[in-house]
C-alpha positions as CSV (number, residue, x, y, z in Angstrom):
1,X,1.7,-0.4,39.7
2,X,4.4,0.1,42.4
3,X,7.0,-1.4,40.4
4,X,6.3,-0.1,37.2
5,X,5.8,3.4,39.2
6,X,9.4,3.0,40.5
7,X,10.9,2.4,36.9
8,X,10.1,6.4,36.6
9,X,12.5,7.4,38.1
10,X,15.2,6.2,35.7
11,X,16.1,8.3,33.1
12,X,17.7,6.5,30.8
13,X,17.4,2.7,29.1
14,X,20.3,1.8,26.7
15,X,20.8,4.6,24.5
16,X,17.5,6.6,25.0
17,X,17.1,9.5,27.4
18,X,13.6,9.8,29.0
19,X,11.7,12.7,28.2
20,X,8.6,12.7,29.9
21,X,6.0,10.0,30.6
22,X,2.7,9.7,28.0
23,X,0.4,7.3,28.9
24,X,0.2,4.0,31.3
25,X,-1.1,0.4,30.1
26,X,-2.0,-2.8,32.1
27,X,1.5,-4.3,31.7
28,X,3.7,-1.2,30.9
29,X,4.5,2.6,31.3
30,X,4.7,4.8,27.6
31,X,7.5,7.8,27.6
32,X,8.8,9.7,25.3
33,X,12.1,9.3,24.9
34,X,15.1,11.0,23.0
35,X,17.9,8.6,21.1
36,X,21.2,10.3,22.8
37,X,23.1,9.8,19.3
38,X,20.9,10.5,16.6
39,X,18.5,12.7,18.6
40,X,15.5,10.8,17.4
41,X,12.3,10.9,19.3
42,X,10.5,7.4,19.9
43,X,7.8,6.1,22.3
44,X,9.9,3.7,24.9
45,X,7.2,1.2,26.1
46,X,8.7,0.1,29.4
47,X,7.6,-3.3,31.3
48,X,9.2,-3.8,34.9
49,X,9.3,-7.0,36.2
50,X,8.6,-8.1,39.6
51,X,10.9,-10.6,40.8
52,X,8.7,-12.0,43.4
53,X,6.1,-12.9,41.0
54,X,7.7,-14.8,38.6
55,X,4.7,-16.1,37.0
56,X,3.6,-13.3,35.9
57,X,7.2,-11.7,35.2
58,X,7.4,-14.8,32.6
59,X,3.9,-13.8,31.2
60,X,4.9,-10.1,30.7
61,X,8.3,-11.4,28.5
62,X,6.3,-13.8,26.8
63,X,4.4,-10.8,25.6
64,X,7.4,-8.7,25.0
65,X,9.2,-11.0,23.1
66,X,5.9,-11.4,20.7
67,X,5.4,-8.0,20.0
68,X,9.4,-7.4,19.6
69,X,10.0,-10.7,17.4
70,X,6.2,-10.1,15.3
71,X,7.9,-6.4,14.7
72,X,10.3,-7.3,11.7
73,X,7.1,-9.0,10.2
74,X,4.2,-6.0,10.0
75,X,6.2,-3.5,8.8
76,X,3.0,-1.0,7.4
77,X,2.7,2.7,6.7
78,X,-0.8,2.3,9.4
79,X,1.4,-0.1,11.5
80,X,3.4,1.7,14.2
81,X,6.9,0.7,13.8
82,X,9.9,-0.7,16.3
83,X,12.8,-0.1,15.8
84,X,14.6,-1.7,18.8
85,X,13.9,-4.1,21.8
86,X,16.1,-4.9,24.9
87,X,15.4,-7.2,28.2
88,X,17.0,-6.2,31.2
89,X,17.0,-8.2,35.0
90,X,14.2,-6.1,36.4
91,X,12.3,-4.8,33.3
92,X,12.6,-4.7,29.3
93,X,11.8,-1.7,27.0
94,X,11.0,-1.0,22.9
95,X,11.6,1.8,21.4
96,X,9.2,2.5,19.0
97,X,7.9,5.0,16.5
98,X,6.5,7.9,18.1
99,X,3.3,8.8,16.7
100,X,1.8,12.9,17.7
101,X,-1.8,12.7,17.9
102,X,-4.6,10.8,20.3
103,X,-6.3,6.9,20.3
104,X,-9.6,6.4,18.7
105,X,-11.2,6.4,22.2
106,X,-11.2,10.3,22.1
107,X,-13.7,9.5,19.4
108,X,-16.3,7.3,21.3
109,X,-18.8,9.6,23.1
110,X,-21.7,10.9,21.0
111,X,-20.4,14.3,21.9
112,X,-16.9,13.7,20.0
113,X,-17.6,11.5,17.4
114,X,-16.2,11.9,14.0
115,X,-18.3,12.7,10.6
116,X,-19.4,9.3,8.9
117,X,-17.1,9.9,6.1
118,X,-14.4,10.3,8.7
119,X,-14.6,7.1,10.4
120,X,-14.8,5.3,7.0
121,X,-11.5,6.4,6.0
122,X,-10.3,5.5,9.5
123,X,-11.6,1.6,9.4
124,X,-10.5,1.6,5.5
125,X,-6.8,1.9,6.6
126,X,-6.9,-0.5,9.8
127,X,-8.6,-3.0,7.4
128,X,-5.5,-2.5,4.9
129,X,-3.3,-3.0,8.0
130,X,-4.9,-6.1,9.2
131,X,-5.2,-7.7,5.8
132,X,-1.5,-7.2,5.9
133,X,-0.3,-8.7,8.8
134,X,-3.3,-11.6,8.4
135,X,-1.2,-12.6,5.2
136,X,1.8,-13.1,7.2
137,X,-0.6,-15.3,10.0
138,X,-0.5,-12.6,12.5
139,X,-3.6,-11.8,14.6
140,X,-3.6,-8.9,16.6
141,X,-6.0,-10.2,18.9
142,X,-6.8,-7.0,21.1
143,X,-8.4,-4.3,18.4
144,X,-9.6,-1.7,20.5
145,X,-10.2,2.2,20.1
146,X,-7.4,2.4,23.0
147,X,-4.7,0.9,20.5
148,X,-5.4,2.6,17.4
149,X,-3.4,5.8,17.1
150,X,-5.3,9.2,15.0
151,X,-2.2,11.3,14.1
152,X,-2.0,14.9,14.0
153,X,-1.9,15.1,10.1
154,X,-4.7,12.6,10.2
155,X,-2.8,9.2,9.7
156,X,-4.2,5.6,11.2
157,X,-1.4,3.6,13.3
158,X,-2.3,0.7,14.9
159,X,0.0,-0.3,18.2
160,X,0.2,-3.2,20.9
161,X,0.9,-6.3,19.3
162,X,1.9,-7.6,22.3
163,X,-0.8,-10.3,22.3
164,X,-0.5,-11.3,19.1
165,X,-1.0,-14.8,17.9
166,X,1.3,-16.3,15.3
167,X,-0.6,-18.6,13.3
168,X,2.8,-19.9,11.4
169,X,4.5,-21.5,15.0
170,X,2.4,-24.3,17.1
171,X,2.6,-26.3,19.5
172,X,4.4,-25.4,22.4
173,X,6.1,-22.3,20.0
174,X,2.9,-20.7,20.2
175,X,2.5,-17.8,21.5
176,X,-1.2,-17.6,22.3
177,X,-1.9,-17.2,25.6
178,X,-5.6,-18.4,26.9
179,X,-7.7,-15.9,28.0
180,X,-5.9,-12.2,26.8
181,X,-7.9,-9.2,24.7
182,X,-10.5,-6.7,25.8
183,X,-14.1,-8.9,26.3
184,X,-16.3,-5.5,24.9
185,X,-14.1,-6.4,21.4
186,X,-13.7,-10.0,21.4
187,X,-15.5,-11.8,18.7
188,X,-18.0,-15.1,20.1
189,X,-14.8,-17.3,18.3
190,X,-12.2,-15.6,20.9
191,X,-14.7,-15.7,23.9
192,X,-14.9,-19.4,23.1
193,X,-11.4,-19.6,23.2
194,X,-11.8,-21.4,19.5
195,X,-8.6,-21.5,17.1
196,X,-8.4,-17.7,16.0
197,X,-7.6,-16.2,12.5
198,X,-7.8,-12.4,11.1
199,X,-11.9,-12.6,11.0
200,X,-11.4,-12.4,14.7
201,X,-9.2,-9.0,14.6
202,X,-12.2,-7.6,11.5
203,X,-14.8,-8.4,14.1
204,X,-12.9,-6.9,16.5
205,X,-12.7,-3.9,14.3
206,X,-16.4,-3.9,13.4
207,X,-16.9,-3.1,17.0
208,X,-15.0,-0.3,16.8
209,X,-16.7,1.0,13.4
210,X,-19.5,0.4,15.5
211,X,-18.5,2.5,18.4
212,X,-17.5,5.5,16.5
213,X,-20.6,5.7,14.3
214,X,-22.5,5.4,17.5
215,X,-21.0,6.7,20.8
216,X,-21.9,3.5,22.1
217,X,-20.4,-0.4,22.2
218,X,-22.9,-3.3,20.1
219,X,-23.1,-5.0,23.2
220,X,-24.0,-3.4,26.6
221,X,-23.9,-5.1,29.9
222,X,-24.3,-5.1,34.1
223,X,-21.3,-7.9,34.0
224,X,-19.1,-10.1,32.4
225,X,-20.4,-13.0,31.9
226,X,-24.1,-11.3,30.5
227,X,-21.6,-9.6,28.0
228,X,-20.1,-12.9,26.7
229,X,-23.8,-14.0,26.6
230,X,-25.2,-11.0,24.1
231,X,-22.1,-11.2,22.0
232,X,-22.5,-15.0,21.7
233,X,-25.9,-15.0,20.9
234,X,-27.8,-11.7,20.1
235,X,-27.8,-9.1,17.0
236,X,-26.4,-5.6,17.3
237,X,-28.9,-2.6,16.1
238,X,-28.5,-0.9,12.9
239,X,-25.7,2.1,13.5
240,X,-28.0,4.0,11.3
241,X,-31.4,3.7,14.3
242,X,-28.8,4.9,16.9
243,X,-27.8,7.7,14.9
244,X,-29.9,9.4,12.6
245,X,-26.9,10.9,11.2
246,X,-24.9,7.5,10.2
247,X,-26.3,6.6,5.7
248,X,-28.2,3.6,6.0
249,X,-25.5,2.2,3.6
250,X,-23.3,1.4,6.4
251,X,-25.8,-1.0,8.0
252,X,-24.8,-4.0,5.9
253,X,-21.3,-3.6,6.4
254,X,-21.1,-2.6,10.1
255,X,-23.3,-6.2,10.1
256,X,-21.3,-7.8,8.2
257,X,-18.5,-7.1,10.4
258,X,-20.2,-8.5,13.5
259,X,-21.6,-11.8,11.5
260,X,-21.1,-14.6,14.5
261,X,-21.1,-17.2,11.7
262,X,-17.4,-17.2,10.5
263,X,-18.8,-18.1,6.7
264,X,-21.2,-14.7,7.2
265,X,-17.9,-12.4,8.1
266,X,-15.6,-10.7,6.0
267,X,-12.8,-13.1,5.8
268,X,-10.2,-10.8,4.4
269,X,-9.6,-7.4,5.5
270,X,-9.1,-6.2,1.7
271,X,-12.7,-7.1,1.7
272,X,-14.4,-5.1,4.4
273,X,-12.3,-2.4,2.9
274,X,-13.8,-2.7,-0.6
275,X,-17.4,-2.5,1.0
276,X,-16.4,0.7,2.9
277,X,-14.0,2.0,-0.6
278,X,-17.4,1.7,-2.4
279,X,-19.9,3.6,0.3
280,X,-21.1,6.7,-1.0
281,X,-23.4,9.1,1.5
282,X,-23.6,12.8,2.0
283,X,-20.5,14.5,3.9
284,X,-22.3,16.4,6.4
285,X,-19.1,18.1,7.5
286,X,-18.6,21.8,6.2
287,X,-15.3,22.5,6.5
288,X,-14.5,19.1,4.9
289,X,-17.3,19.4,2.6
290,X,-15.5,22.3,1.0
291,X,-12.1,20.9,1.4
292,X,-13.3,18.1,-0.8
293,X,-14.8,20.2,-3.2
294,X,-12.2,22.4,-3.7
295,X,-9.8,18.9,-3.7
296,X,-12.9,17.8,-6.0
297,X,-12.4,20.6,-8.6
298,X,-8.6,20.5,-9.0
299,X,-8.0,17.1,-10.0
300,X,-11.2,17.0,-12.4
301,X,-9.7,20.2,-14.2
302,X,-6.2,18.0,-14.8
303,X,-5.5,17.5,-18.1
304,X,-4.1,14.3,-17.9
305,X,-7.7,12.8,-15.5
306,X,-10.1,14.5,-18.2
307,X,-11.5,11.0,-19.4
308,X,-12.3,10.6,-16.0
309,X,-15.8,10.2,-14.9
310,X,-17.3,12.7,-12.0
311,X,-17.6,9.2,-10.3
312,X,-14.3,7.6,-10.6
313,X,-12.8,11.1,-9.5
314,X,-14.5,11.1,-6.3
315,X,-13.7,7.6,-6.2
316,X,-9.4,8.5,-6.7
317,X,-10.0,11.4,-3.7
318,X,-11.4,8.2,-1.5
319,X,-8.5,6.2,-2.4
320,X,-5.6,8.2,-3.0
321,X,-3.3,10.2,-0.7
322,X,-3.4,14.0,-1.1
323,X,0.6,14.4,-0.4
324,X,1.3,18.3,-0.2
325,X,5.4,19.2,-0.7
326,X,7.4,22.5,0.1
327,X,9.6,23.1,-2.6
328,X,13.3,21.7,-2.5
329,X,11.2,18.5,-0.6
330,X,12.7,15.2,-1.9
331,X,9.6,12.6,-1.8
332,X,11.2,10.1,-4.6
333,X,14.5,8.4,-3.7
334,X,16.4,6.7,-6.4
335,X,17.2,3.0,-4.9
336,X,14.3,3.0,-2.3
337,X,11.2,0.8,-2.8
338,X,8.0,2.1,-3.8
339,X,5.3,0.8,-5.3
340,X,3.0,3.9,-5.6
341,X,2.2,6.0,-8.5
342,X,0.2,9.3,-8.9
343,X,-0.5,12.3,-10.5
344,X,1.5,16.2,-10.2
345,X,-2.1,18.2,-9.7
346,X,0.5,21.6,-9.3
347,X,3.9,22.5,-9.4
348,X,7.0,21.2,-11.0
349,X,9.5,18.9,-10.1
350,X,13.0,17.8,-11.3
351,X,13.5,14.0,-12.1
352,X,17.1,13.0,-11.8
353,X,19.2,9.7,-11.7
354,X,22.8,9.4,-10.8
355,X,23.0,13.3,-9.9
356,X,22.0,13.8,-13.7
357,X,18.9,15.7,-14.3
358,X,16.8,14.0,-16.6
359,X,13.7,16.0,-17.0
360,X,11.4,19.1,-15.3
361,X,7.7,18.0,-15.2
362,X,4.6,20.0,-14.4
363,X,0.6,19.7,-13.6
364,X,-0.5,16.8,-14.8
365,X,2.6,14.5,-15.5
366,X,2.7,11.0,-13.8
367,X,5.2,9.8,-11.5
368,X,6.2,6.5,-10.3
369,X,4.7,5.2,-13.9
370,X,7.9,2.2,-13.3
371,X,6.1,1.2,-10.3
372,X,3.2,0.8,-11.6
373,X,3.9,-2.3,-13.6
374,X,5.7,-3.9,-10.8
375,X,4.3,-3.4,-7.7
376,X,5.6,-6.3,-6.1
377,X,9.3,-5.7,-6.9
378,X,9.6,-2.2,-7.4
379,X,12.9,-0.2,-6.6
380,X,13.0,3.9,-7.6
381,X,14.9,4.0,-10.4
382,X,14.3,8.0,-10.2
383,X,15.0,10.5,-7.9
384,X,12.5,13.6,-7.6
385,X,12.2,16.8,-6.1
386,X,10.1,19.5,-5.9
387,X,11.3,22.6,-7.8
388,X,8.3,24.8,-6.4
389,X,5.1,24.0,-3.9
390,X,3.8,21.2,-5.1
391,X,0.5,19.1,-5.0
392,X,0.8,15.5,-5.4
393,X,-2.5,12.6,-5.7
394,X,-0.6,9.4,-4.3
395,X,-1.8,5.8,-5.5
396,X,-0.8,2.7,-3.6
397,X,-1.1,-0.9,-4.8
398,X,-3.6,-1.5,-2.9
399,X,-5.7,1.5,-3.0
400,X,-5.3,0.5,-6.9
401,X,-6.5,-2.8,-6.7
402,X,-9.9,-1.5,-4.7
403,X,-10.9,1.1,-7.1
404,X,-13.5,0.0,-9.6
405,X,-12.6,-2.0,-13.3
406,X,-13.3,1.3,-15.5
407,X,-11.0,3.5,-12.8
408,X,-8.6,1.2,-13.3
409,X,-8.8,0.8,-17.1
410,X,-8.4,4.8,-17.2
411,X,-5.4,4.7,-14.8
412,X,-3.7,1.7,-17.2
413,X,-4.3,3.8,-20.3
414,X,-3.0,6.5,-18.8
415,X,0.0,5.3,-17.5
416,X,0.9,3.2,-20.7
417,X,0.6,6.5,-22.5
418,X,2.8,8.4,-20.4
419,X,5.5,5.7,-20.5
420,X,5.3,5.8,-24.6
421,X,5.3,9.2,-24.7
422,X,8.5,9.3,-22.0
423,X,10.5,6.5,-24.3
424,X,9.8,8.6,-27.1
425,X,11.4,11.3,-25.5
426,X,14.3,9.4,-24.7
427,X,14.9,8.4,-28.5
428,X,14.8,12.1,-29.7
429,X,17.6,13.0,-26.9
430,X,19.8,9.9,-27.9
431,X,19.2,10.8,-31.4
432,X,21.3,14.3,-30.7
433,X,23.8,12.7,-29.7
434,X,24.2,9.2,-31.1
435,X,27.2,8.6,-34.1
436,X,25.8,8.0,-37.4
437,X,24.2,4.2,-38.2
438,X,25.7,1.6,-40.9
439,X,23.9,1.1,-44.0
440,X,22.7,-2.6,-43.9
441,X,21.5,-4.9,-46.3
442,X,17.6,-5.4,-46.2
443,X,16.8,-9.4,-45.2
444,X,15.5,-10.2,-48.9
445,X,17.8,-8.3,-50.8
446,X,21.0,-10.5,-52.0
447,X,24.4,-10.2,-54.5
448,X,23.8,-13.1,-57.0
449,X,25.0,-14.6,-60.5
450,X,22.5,-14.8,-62.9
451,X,22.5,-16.9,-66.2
452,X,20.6,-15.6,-69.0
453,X,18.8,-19.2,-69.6
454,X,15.4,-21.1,-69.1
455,X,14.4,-23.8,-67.1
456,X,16.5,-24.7,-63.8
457,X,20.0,-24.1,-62.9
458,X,22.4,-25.1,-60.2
459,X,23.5,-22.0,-59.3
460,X,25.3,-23.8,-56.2
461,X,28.2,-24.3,-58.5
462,X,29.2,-21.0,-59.4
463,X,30.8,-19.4,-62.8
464,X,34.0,-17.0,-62.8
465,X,32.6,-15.4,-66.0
466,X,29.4,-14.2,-64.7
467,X,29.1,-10.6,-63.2
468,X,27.0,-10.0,-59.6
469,X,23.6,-8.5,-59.3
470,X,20.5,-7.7,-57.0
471,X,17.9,-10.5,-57.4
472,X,14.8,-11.3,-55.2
473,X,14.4,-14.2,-52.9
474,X,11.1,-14.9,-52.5
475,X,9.5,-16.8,-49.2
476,X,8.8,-19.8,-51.0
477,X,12.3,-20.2,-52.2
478,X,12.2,-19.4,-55.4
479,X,14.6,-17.0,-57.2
480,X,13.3,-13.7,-59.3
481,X,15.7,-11.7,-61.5
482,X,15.0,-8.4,-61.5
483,X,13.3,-6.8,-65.3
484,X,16.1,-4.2,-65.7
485,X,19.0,-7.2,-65.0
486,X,21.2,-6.3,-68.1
487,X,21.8,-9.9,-68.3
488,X,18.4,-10.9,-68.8
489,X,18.3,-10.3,-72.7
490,X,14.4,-10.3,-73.0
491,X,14.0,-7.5,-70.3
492,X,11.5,-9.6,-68.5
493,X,11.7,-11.2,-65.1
494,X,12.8,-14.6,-64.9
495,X,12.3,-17.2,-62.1
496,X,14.7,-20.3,-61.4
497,X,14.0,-23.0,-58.7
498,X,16.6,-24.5,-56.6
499,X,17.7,-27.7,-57.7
C-alpha cells in the first residue's frame, strides 16, 4: 500500500479538501473530505494507480468506472449515494455520501451481537436495497458485514459497488470480472464462477443474517479450498442451536437464504423480506422492549388507527418509519417526489401550496394521502411543516406492499376517507367565496305547444296561435301533458306519439 500510502499526503482532489483519513480497503483509502464551496461533508474513496503495473492499474478503473457509472442507477434511501467521480494520471476518487456510524462487522462476535429483532430490521432493509438494484440487473456481488454501513440514528446503507455485475451489458461490455468477492460470502453459484443474478447477493446476505444471529460464519474452515468445499456441498446449523437466544422462527428463513439449489432460494429480495416482515418472537431487549411499548401504546390510542387490530399495529411499528420533527422542520416539499404516506401520532403541522396556507392538521390526520394512490408517479403537490414537535409514522411503497391483506384494507379505507373528507372541505371553502350559480333547465323538463286534441299530432310543424307550456318527455319518447295544462280542457293528462 506504498502508493496508496503516498496519495495521503495530498490534501485536496478537485474541489474537496481532505479532512482526515477513515478507513483503508484492498484497492482504495476512505477520507473524509469537505466540498470547499458548499462545505459539504462526503466520504472521498481514493484509488492510486501504480504506473508500473498497469495490469492491475487497468483492473482498479475497470472497477471504478462500475461503481461510478452503476451510481446514477441504485439510487436508494439504504443505498449509499455518489454524488461525483473523477480519474486522474496517477489515481481516481468518488465523493460519496458520508454516512456517521460503524459496518456490520462491529456486530459479529458473540460478545457484540445485536438483539434478534435488531438484526431483522437490519437484513429487512438490505433485502429492500437489493431487490432494488436486482430490478435494474445489478448484482452487488461482494455482500459482506464490512460493506454494510449501521448509522448513528440507526439507518442500513450498503456501500462498494465497485464489483458489481451489470446484467443489462454482455459480451465484452461486461463488467464482471472472474474471480472478485469475499469466498466466506460467495454463494456455491459464484464459487463456480456460474452466470450470477440477485439470488447470489440474498445468499450472500443470508450469510450475513447468519453471522449476526450467531457470532459465527455458516461455513468454517483451515483453508480455502475446504471452504469452497463445505459451501458447495454441506448444510449450515440452525442459528437457533448456536444460540439459544435466536426464535426458532428464523431457522427456515436463515435456510432459506443459504438454499444451494437456486429453485430452493429466495429469488427476489422483496421475498426474503416478507418472511423476515412477518417473524414474530419475543424482544428480549429492555430498553427497546419499552421503547416499543411506549411506541406501541401511542399509535393504538390514535383515533384515526382505532379499527386497527393489536396485530396489524405491531405489524405498522415493524414496517413503518418512526420520523421525529422539531418544530419549524420542513419534511414535505411541494414539487419533490415522494411516494410515502403516514399518520401525525402528535403535534400539528401547516399544509401549504404556493406560499398559501391551506390547512393546520393535528394527531391523527394523514399526510401524503396523494401519494398514496400513485406511488409510481408521485410529485408533492403539498408543502408541510411542523408548527410544534411533532411525531410522524412514515409508510413507504414498499413497506405497504409487505404488510398483510387486512393492514392494507384498513390503510385503503382510511386513506379514501380522509381524501373525501379533505375534498369535502374544499367545497365548503369554495362555497364562501364562489359568485352565485345559473338557474338551469332540468334534462326532462321542456317549453312546448300543446293541442287540445286526441290521437297523434305532428307537432314538428308548429302553430303561431298556440301558447308555450311545460310538458314531460318521457324515455320512451312519448309526450305527456301535464293535468293542470289550461289547454287541456278535460283536466287530465294526455299523451301524443311522435309521428
Amino acid at each position: 500500500m506504498a502508493d496508496s500510502r503516498a496519495s495521503a499526503e495530498r490534501l485536496d482532489y478537485g474541489p474537496y479538501e481532505v479532512l482526515e483519513e477513515v478507513g483503508e480497503g484492498a484497492t482504495s483509502i476512505v477520507y473524509r473530505a469537505r466540498h470547499r464551496e458548499s462545505g459539504d461533508v462526503v466520504a472521498l474513496k481514493v484509488m492510486q494507480f501504480d504506473a508500473k503495473k498497469a495490469k492491475m492499474a487497468r483492473r482498479l478503473k475497470k472497477l471504478f468506472m462500475t461503481e461510478a457509472a452503476l451510481a446514477t442507477r441504485v439510487q436508494h434511501p439504504n443505498i449509499v449515494q455518489i454524488y461525483a467521480a473523477e480519474i486522474e494520471d496517477d489515481c481516481a476518487y468518488i465523493a460519496m455520501e458520508f454516512v456517521q456510524g460503524v459496518a456490520l462487522r462491529e456486530f459479529c462476535t458473540f460478545d457484540k451481537l445485536l438483539p434478534p429483532h435488531r438484526v431483522v430490521e437490519v437484513i429487512f432493509k438490505c433485502a429492500m436495497a437489493l431487490d432494488f438494484a436486482g430490478r435494474r440487473g445489478i448484482v452487488h456481488r461482494d455482500i459482506k458485514p464490512d460493506n454494510i454501513l449501521l448509522s448513528n440514528d440507526g439507518d442500513v446503507k450498503i456501500m462498494d459497488f465497485g464489483l458489481a455485475l451489470n446484467l443489462r451489458k454482455s459480451g465484452a461490455d461486461s463488467t464482471f470480472i472472474m474471480g472478485v468477492g469475499s469466498p466466506a460470502y460467495m454463494s456455491p453459484e459464484q464459487i463456480k464462477d456460474y452466470p450470477l443474478n440477485i439470488q447470489s447477493d440474498l445468499y450472500s446476505l443470508g450469510a450475513v443474517m447468519f453471522e449476526m444471529l450467531t457470532g459465527r460464519l455458516p461455513y468454517r474452515a483451515k483453508n480455502r479450498a475446504a471452504l469452497m468445499y463445505k459451501i458447495i456441498n454441506m448444510d449450515s446449523e440452525p442459528v437457533s442451536i448456536l444460540n439459544p437466544s435466536v426464535p426458532e422462527q428464523l431457522d427456515p428463513i436463515v435456510r432459506k437464504s443459504l438454499e444451494k439449489d437456486l429453485y430452493s432460494r429466495y429469488r427476489t429480495g422483496i421475498e426474503l423480506a416478507q418472511d423476515l416482515s412477518g417473524a414474530k418472537f419475543q424482544i428480549l431487549d429492555d430498553a427497546d422492549s419499552i421503547k416499543l411499548s411506549r411506541r406501541f401504546k401511542m399509535v393504538r390510542q390514535c383515533a384515526s388507527l382505532f379499527e386497527f387490530e393489536n396485530d396489524e399495529i405491531w405489524e405498522i411499528l415493524r414496517i413503518s418509519h418512526w420520523r421525529e420533527y422539531n418544530e419549524s422542520r420542513q419534511f414535505m416539499t411541494e414539487g419533490d417526489e415522494g411516494a410515502s404516506f403516514g399518520v401525525l401520532l402528535q403535534g400539528e403541522v401547516e399544509v401549504s401550496m404556493r406560499g398559501r396556507r391551506l390547512s393546520v392538521l393535528g394527531a391523527g390526520e394523514v399526510l401524503g394521502e396523494l401519494a398514496f394512490f400513485n406511488p409510481g408517479k408521485a410529485t408533492r403537490t403539498t408543502t408541510v411543516v411542523a408548527m410544534t414537535d411533532v411525531i410522524f409514522l412514515e409508510v413507504s411503497p414498499a413497506a405497504y406492499a409487505l404488510a398483510s391483506e387486512e393492514t392494507q384494507e384498513h390503510f385503503r379505507k382510511l386513506v379514501v376517507d380522509t381524501l373525501v373528507k379533505r375534498v369535502t372541505e374544499s367545497n365548503q371553502k369554495l362555497i364562501e367565496t364562489a359568485p352565485m350559480a345559473r338557474t338551469g333547465v332540468t334534462d326532462t323538463e321542456f317549453n312546448f305547444d300543446l293541442v287540445p286534441m286526441d290521437g297523434e299530432y305532428n307537432y314538428e310543424s308548429p302553430r303561431e296561435d298556440l301558447s308555450a307550456t311545460s310538458i314531460i318527455l318521457t324515455s320512451g319518447g312519448d309526450i305527456v301533458v301535464v293535468e293542470d295544462d289550461p289547454l287541456n280542457s278535460r283536466g287530465e293528462a294526455r299523451s301524443f306519439t311522435r309521428k
